[in-house]
C-alpha positions in Angstrom: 14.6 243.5 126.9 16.4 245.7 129.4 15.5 249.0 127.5 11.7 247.7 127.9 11.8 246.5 131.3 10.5 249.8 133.7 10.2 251.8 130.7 6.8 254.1 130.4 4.2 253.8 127.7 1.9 257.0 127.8 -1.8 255.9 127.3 -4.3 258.6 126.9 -4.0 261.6 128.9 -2.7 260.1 132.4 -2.3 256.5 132.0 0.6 254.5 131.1 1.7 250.8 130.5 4.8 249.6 132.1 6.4 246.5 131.9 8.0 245.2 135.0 8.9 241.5 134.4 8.8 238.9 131.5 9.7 235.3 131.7 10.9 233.6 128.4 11.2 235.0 124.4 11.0 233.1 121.0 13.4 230.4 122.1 11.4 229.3 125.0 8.4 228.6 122.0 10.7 226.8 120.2 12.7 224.8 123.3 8.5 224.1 125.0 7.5 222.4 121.2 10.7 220.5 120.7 10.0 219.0 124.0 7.2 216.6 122.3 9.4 215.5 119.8 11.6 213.2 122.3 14.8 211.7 121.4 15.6 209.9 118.4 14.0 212.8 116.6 15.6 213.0 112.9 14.1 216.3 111.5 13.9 219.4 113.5 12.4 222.4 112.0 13.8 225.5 111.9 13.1 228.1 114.4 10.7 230.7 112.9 9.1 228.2 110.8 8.1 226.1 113.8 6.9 229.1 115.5 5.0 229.7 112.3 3.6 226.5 112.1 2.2 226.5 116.2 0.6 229.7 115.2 -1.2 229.0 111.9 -2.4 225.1 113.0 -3.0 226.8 117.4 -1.0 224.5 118.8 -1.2 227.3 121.7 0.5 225.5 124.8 4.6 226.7 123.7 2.9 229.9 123.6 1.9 230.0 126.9 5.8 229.4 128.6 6.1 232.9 127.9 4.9 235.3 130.3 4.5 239.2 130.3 4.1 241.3 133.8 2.3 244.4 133.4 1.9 247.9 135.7 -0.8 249.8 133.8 -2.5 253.0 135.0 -6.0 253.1 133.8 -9.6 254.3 134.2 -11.8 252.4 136.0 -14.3 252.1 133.2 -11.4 250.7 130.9 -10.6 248.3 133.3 -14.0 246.9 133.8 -13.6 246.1 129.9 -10.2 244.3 130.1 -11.1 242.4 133.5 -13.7 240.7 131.3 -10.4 238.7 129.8 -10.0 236.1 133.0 -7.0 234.0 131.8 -4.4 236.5 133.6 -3.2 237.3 137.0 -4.3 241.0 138.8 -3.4 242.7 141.3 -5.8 246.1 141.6 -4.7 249.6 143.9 -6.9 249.3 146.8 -9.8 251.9 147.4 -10.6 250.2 150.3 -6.8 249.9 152.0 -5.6 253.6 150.1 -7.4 257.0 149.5 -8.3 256.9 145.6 -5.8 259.9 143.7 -8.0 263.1 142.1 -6.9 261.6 138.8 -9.6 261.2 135.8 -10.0 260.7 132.4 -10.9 263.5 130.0 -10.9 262.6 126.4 -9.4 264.3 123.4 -12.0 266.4 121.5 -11.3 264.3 118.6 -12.8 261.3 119.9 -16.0 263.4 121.1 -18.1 261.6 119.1 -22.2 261.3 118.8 -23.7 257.7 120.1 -23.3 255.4 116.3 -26.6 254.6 115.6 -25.8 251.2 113.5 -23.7 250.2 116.6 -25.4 250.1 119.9 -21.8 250.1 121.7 -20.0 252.2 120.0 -19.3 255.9 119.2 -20.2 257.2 115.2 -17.7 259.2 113.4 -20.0 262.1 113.8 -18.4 264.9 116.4 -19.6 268.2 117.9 -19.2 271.3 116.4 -15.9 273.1 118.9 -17.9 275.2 120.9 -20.1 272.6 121.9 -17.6 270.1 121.9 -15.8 272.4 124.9 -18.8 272.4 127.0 -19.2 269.0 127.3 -15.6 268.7 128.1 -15.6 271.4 130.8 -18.6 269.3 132.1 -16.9 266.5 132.5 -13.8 268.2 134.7 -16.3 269.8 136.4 -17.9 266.7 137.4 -14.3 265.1 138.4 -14.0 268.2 140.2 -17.2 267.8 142.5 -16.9 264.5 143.0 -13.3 264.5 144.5 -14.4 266.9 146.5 -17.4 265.4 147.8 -15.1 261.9 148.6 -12.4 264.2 150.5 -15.0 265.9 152.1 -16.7 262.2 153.4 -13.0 261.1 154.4 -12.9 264.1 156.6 -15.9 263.5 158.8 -14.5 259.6 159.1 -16.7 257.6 156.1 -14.6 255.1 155.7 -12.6 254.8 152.3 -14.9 252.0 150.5 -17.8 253.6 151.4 -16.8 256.8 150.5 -15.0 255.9 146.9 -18.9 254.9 145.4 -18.9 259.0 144.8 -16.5 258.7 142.2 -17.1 258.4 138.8 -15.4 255.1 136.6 -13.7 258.2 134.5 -11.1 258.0 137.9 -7.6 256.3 137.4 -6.8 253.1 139.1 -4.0 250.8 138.5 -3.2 247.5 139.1 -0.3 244.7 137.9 -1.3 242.3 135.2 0.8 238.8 134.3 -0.6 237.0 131.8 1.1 233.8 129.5 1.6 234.8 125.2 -1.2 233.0 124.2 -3.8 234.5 126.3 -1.8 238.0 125.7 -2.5 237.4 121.9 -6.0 236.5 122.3 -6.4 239.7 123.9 -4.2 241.9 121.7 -6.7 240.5 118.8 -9.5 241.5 120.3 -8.4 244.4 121.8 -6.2 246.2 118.6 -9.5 245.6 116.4 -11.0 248.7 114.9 -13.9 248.2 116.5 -12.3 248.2 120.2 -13.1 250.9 122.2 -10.4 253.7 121.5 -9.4 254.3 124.9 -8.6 250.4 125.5 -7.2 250.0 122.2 -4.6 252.8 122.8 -3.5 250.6 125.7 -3.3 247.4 123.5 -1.4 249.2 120.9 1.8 250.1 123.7 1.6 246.4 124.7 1.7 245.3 121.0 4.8 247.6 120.4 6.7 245.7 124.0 5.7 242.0 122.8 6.7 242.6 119.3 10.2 243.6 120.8 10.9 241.1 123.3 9.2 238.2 121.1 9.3 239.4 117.2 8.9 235.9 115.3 5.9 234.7 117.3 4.9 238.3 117.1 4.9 238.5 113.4 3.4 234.8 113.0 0.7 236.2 115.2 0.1 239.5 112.8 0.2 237.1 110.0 -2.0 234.3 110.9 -4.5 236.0 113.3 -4.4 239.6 113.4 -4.5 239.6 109.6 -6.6 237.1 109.1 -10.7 236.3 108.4 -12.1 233.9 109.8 -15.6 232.8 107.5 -18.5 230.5 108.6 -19.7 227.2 107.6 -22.6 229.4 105.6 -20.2 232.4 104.4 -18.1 229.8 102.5 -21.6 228.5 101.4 -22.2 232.1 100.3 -18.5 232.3 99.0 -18.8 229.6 96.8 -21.6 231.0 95.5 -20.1 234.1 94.3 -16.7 232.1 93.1 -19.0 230.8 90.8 -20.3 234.0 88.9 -23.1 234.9 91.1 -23.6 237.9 92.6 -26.2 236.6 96.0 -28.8 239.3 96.8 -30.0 239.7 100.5 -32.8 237.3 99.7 -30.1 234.5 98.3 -28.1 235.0 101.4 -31.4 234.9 103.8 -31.8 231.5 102.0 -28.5 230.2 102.7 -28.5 231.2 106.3 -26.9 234.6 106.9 -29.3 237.3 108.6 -29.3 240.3 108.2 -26.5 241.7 110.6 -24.4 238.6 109.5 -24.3 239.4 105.9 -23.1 243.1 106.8 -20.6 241.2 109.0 -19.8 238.9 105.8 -19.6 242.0 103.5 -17.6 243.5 105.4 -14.9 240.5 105.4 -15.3 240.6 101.9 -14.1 244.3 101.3 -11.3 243.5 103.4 -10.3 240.6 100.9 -10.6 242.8 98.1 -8.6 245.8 99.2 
């Protein structure tokens, strides 16, 4: 935990996660469950297995006597995805109280990708060809560029600093400290470290996955095992699952009859591929 505590996490080209403080490890799961038990108890399960068991039946409150403290440097457009998770504690770098730094975001040509047109939020796997693929890059510094310039030049004839910050674009850095209990860290981790998480935020998601896993590796690994790893199915895709356990094979029309529409049977489908591979 010492080696973690301070220690740098690059995140995309100019961010980082940091870990600054944590309260508790797998032993404060364990002593937080026991507690319930009382006195008089005659069988006490074994560490890891009662972790186990919390995570696979969500008995979440043990979970939450561990806490994580976080200083993460981030663009603002990543940030306004992760403060949609509420159940932490933030502390954001003024714009109002400090000048904003001439930091931005610039991705990696790699993942310059064409708007997906079966996902209305997300990026395809289609890219740009390298020449164009530099343009739109250089347009994007160049933007940074005139836009830092313009907010310096506003600070200079006396705007004040939150007036003058609107000028910037969200691909600017901010950072802020983030505390937040296991069990709403893991609810975030599985949302966040899905494949179909935005890549920048995911990146960020991955280097926290990598501390918890360190400082807490059994409720970690119950948590890969039981919901990372895991598919959760509907009342009417077990419906449709039964079905096919049976020696059907349910067309769109037989799933339409049971109750799955059309984006939900892609959505079932795709649960299914990931039981068969």
């Amino acid at each position: 935990m010492q080696d973690l505590v301070g220690k740098e996490f690059r995140c995309l080209d100019k961010g980082f996660v940091r870990l600054v403080d944590v309260m508790g490890n797998d032993d404060s799961i364990v002593q937080a469950a026991r507690v319930s038990y009382g006195t008089g108890t005659k069988k006490v399960h074994e560490d890891r297995g009662l972790i186990r068991y919390l995570m696979r039946h969500q008995h979440t409150t043990p979970f939450e006597m561990v806490e994580f403290k976080f200083h993460v440097k981030l663009p603002i457009f990543v940030a306004r995805q992760w403060i949609r998770h509420r159940t932490a504690n933030v502390n954001e770098y003024s714009g109002r109280y400090s000048e904003m730094k001439d930091e931005f975001y610039t991705p990696h040509e790699q993942q310059l990708r064409k708007q997906s047109v079966t996902n209305k939020q997300g990026r395809s796997e289609e890219g740009f060809d390298t020449n164009e693929a530099m343009d739109i890059l250089s347009s994007f510094q160049q933007h940074a560029d005139t836009s830092y310039a313009h907010y310096e030049a506003l600070l200079e004839k006396g705007v004040a600093r939150e007036i003058a910050r609107i000028v910037l674009p969200v691909s600017n850095y901010t950072e802020w400290y983030w505390k937040v209990d296991l069990h709403n860290l893991f609810h975030f981790l599985r949302l966040r470290l899905d494949a179909h998480a935005q890549y920048e935020i995911r990146v960020y998601a991955e280097a926290m996955a990598d501390i918890v896993k360190a400082i807490v590796p059994v409720a970690y690994e119950a948590f890969e095992d039981y919901m990372l790893g895991s598919v959760k199915l509907s009342k009417v895709e077990l419906q449709v699952l039964k079905t096919m356990l049976n020696g059907s094979v349910p067309s769109e029309i037989t799933m339409e009859e049971i109750g799955l529409k059309k984006r939900e049977q892609n959505e079932f489908l795709d649960k299914i591929r990931i039981l068969l591979s």
